[in-house]
N, C-alpha and C positions, 0 to 999 in steps of 0.2 A: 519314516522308513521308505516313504517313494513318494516320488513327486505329485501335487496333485494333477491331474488328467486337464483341468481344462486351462493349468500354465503354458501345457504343453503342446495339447493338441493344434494339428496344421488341417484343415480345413481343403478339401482338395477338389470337394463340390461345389463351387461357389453357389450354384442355385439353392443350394441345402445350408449354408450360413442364416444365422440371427440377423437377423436388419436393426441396425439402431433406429431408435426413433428420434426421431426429428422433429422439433417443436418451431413454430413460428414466432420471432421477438412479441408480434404483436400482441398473442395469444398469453405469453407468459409476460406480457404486460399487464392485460385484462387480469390475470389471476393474483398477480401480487396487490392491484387495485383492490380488487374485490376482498382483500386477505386485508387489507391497510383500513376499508371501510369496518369489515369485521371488525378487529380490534379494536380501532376508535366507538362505536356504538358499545363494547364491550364495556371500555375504559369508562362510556360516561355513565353508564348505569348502576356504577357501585356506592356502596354506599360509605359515606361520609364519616369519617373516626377524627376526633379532634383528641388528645393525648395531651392533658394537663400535668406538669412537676414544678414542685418547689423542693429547694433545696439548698445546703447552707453548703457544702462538702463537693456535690458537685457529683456524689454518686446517683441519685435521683434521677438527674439529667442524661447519664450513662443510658441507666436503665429503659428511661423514656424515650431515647436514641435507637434502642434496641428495638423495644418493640414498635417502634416506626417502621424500622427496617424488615421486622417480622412479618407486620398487620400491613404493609402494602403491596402485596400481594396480592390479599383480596379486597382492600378497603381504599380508599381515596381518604389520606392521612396527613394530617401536620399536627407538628407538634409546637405549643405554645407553653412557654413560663406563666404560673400564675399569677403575677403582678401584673403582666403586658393582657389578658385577656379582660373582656368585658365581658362581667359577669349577667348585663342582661341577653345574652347570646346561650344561657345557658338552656331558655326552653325552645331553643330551634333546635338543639343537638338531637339527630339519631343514635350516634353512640358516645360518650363519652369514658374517658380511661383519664383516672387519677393515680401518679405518681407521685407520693413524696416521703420525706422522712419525719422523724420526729427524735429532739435531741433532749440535753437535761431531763427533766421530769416529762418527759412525755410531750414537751413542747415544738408548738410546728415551725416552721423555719418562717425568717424574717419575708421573702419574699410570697411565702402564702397566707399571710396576716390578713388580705381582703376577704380571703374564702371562709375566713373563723366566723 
């Protein structure tokens, strides 16, 4: 219904204007530094999710894709098929996540046959 006031308003004081501020390159150099070390000391402190699937169909691996994409956010994440992992790796793991199916009678799929 009316325009707002400071599209419009002209300024007739100049001593009584708002000053921009004014930042120095060097200054907002130091800041994005300091903002890049942040993050990286962030990044390396998280901890470690390895996300195991086997699967015949290929939904498993879907699924395990997903929560990759969920869990790293806060986690430091890969995802591995259980055929390709070394099972003597399995008492360094801080978190582990298992994905897989199970088809006919309750049977696990061909490439998680190590893990049985």
């Amino acid at each position: 219904y009316q325009i707002d006031a400071w599209k419009t308003h002209v300024w007739h004081d100049e001593s009584r204007k708002p000053k921009k501020k004014e930042f120095k390159l060097s200054v907002i150099a130091k800041a994005v530094f300091f903002a890049s070390l942040l993050v990286r000391k962030s990044m390396a402190a998280r901890i470690k999710a390895t996300i195991l699937y086997a699967t015949e169909t290929g939904k498993s691996e879907t699924l395990a894709r997903k929560l990759h994409t969920l869990f790293s956010f806060a986690f430091k994440t890969k995802v591995i098929c259980m055929q390709d992992y070394n099972i003597s790796n399995l008492d360094k793991e801080t978190l582990l996540l298992v994905v897989t199916s199970t088809f006919g009678n309750g049977d696990c799929p061909g490439n998680g046959e190590s893990f049985k």
